[in-house]
N, C-alpha and C positions, 0 to 999 in steps of 0.2 A: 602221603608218606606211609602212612599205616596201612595201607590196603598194599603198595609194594612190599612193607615187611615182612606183612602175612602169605604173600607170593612167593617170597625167597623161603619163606622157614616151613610151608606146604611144598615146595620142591624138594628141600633140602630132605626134607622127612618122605617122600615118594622116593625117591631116588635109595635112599638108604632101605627102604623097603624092597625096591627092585632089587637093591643088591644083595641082599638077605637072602630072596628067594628063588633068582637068578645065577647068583654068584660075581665075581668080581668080573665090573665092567670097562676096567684101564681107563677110569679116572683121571688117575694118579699121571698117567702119561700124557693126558691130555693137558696138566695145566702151567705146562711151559709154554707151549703152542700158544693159549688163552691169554697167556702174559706177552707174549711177542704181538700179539694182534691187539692186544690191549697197551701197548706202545706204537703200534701203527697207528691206531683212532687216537690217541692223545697228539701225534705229531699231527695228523690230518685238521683234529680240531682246534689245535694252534695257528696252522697254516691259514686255516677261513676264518678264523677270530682275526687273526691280523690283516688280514686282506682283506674282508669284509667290517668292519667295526671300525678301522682306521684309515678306511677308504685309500689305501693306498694306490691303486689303482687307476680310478677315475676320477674327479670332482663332482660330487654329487650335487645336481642344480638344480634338482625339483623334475628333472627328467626321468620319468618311468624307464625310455632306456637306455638312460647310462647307468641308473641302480637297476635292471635285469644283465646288462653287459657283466657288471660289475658281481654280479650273484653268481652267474656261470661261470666266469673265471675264475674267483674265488673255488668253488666245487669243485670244477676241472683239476684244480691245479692238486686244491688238496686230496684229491681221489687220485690222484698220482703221486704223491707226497704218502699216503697209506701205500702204496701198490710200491713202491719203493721202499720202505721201512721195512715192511711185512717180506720186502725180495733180500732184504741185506739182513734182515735179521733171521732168516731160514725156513720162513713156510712154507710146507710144498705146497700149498693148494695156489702160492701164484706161481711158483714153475710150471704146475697144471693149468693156468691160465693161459701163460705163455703157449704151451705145447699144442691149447686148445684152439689156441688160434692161428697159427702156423698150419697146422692141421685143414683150416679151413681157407689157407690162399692167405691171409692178410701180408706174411713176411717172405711170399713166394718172392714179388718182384724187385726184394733187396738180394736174393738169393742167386734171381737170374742174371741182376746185373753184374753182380761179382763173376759169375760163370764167363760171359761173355768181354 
């Protein structure tokens, strides 16, 4: 705990230095963005807290894999569950997601089926 504190209060002071002799580095507009992504990973890590921890999922029986089954779905879901927060609550870096992969063929053949 004391060695993270000394991490945030040595950034916090580098940073305010940068800025000093740099000049202003939009901060300030970054920390809505910071707050929206920091409500995506709280939704995300409620999502795997309860899927995982209260085993909703599978009944855990001493099998390695229905507790790895049970870890991937968990993860999966809640990396979707961030990736959905972060899409409704105005990120663009997952509209960039989106566009990134589009870009690369993945949502061509929802595309083409509509065409046709």
């Amino acid at each position: 705990l004391a060695t993270s504190m000394v991490r945030w209060i040595n950034m916090a002071f580098l940073l305010f230095l940068l800025q000093k002799k740099v000049g202003p580095l939009g901060l300030r507009g970054m920390q809505s963005m910071v707050g929206k992504i920091i409500v995506g990973g709280i939704s995300m890590g409620v999502v795997i807290w309860v899927l995982s921890d209260r085993s909703l999922l599978l009944e855990y029986n001493g099998s390695s894999l229905a507790r790895s089954l049970q870890v991937i779905t968990a993860n999966m879901l809640g990396g979707a569950v961030y990736f959905l927060a972060c899409r409704l609550l105005g990120v663009e870096e997952a509209a960039l997601v989106i566009s990134r992969f589009r870009r690369r063929g993945i949502g061509r053949s929802q595309q083409q089926n509509k065409r046709d």
